[in-house]
C-alpha positions in Angstrom: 0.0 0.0 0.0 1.3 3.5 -1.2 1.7 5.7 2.3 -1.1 8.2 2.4 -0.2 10.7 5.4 0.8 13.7 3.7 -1.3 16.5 2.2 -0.5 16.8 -1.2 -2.2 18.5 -4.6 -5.1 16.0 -5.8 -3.4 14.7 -9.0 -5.1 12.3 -11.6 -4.4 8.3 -11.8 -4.9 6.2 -15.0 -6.3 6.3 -17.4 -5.7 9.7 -17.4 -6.9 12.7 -19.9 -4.7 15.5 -17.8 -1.3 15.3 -16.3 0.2 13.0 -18.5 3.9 12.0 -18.7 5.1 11.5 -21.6 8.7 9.9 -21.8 11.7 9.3 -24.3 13.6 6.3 -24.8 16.8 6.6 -26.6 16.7 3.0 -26.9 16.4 0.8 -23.5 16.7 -2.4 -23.2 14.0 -5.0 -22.5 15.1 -5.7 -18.7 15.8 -2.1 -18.3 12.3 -1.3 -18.7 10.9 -3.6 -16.9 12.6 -2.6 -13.7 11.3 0.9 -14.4 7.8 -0.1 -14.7 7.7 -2.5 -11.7 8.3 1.1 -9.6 7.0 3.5 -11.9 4.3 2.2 -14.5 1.3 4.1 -12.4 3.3 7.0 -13.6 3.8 6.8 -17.2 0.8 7.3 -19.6 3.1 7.8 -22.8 6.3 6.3 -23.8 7.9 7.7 -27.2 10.6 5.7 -28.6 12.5 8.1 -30.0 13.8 8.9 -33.4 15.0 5.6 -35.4 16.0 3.2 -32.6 12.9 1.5 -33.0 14.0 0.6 -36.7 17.0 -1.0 -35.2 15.9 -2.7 -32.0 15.6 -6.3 -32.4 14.0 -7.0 -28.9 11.5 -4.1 -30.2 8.2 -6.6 -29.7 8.9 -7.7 -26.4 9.4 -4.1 -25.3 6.0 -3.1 -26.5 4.4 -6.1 -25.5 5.5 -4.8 -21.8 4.2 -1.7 -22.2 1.1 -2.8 -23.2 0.8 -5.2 -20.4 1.3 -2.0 -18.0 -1.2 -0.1 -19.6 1.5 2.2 -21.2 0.7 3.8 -24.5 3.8 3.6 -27.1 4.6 6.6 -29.4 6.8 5.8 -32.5 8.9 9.0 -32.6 8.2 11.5 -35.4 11.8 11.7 -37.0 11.5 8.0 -38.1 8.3 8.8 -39.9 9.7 12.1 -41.5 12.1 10.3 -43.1 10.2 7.5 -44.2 7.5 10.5 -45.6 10.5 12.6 -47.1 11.2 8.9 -48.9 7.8 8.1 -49.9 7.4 5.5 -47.6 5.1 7.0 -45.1 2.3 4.3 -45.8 5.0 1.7 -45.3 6.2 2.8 -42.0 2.9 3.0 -40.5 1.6 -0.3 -41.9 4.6 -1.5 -39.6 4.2 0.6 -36.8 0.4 -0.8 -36.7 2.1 -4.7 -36.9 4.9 -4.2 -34.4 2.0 -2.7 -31.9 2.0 0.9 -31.6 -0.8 3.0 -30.6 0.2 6.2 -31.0 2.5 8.2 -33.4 4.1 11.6 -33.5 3.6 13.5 -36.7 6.7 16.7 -36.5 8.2 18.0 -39.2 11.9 19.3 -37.4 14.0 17.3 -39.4 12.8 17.3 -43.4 11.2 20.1 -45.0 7.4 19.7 -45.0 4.9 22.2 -45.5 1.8 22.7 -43.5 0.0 21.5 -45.8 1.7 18.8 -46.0 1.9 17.8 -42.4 -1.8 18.3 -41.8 -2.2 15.6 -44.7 0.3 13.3 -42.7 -1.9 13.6 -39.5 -5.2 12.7 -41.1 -3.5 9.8 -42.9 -1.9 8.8 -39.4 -5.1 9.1 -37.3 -6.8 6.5 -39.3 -5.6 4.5 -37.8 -3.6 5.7 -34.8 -3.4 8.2 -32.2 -1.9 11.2 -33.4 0.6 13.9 -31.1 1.4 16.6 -33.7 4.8 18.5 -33.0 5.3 22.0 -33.6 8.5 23.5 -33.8 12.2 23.2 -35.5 14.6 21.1 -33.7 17.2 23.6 -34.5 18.5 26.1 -32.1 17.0 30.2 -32.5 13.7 29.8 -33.9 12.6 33.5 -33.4 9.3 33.3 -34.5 7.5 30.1 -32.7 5.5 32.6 -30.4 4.2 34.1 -33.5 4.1 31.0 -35.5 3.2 27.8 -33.4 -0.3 28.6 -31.9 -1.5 28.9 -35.9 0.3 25.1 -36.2 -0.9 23.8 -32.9 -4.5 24.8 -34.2 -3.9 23.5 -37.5 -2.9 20.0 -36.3 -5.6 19.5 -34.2 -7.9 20.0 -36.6 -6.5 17.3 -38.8 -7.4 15.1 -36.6 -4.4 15.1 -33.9 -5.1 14.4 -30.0 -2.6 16.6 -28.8 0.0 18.9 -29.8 4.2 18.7 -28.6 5.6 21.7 -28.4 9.0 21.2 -29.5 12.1 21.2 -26.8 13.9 18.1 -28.3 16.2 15.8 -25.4 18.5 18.2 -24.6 15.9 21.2 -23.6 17.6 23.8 -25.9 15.6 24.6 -28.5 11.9 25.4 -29.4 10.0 26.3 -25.8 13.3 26.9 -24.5 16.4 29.4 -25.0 20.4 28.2 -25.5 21.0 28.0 -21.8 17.5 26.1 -21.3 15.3 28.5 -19.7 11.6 28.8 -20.5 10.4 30.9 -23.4 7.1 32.3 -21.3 5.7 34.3 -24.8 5.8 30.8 -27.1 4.3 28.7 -23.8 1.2 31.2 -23.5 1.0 31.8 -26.9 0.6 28.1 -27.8 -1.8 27.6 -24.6 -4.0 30.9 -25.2 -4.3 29.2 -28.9 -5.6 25.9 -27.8 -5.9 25.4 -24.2 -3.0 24.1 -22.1 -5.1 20.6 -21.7 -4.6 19.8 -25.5 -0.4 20.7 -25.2 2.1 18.3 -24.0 4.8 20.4 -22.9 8.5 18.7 -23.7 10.3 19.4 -20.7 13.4 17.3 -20.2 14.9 19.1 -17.5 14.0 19.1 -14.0 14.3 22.8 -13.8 11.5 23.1 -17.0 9.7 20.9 -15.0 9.2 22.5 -12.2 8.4 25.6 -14.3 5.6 24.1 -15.8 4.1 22.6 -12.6 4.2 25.8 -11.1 2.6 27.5 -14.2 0.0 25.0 -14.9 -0.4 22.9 -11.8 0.4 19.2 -10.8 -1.7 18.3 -13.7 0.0 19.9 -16.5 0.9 17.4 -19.6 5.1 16.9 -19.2 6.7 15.1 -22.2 10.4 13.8 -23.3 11.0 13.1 -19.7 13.7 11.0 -19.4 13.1 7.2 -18.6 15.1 7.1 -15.3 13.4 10.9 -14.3 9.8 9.4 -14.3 9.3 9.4 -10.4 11.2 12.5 -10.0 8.9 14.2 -12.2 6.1 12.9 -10.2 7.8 14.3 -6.8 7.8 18.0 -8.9 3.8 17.4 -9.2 3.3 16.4 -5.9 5.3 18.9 -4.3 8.1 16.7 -2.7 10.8 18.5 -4.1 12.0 22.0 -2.9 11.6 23.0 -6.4 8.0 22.8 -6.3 7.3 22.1 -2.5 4.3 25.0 -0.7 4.1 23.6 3.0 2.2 25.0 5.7 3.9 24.6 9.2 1.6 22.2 11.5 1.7 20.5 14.7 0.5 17.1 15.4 -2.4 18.0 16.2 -3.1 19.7 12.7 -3.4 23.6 13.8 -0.9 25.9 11.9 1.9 27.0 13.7 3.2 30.7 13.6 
């Protein structure tokens, strides 16, 4: 039994529509992730295996297989299917992604050049038969424009038929939603939520730091993506208010009354 003698901010269990983690796998291994579930799986609504190591991972099926058995959605990660699009393979890719198991797919368009246009015919070919995240943003560094640009995007994805738009901050929380030195862009995050409602964002926020930031913005609830596998519960300790970083505690005795 999970201890239960703290006062903390009411925060949402599975299946959940709100305060969803969403993290990135650079490519762990089978028994890796099943250690991280057995602590951690009540945590993790989203798991994105990112870029192209799914193309190369022979133990790929038993991975998602786990997943699935933890009630775990699995994300193939958008570069893979940019390159098959820029190709023409994009039918082929997510013929296989539908065989190997995947219920959901990021549909970005960071790495190739694709137009809107474009893109928004991507999505509404992916969500026929998938679950569609739509990422907006460039994966390179000093994109001036996003506050100006991305909330037109964001809109534009979800009505091609995507479930939630990714605002772009990539692994190494640089870029997109967040300056060279990692600090939150405010203008692009409320520019993006004023356009289409912080519920329907998943904000990539890799670092604990942008984590906190968002928690504090949007509450323990707020959607928190590309968290790194082996951050999981210390992203759920940022929600909860059991780290400094996001901790508002009211002195009490043991009796209950506040103390001056």
């Amino acid at each position: 039994m999970p201890p239960d003698f703290l006062d903390l901010p009411p925060r949402s269990v599975k299946p959940r529509v709100a305060g969803l983690t969403h993290v990135i796998d650079p490519g762990s291994g089978v028994l890796a992730t099943r250690d991280l579930l057995a602590s951690a799986s009540a945590h993790i609504d989203i798991w994105k295996i990112g870029w192209g190591t799914a193309y190369v991972d022979s133990a790929l099926g038993d991975k998602i297989a786990l997943l699935a058995a933890h009630d775990v959605a699995v994300c193939l990660g958008g570069t893979l299917l940019e390159i098959a699009w820029a190709q023409g393979r994009a039918d082929a890719c997510l013929a296989w992604a539908r065989e190997s198991g995947f219920s959901h797919v990021e549909v970005s368009r960071g790495t190739v050049d694709m137009s809107l246009a474009e893109k928004g015919a991507l999505i509404r070919r992916a969500a026929r038969d998938f679950t569609v995240l739509a990422e907006v943003g460039d994966k390179a560094p000093g994109e001036v424009l996003a506050a100006r640009t991305w909330p037109g995007e964001a809109v534009a994805d979800l009505e091609a038929g995507a479930w939630l738009v990714v605002t772009e901050g990539r692994q190494s929380g640089t870029v997109g939603t967040f300056d060279a030195a990692g600090r939150v862009r405010p203008d692009v995050v409320e520019a993006v939520a004023g356009a289409v409602g912080v519920t329907r964002i998943v904000f990539e926020a890799p670092k604990a730091s942008q984590q906190a930031w968002f928690v504090r913005r949007f509450g323990a609830d707020v959607n928190l993506g590309n968290v790194a596998v082996g951050d999981v519960l210390s992203a759920e300790t940022l929600r909860l208010g059991l780290r400094s970083d996001t901790a508002a505690v009211v002195r009490r005795d043991e009796a209950g009354s506040d103390t001056a």
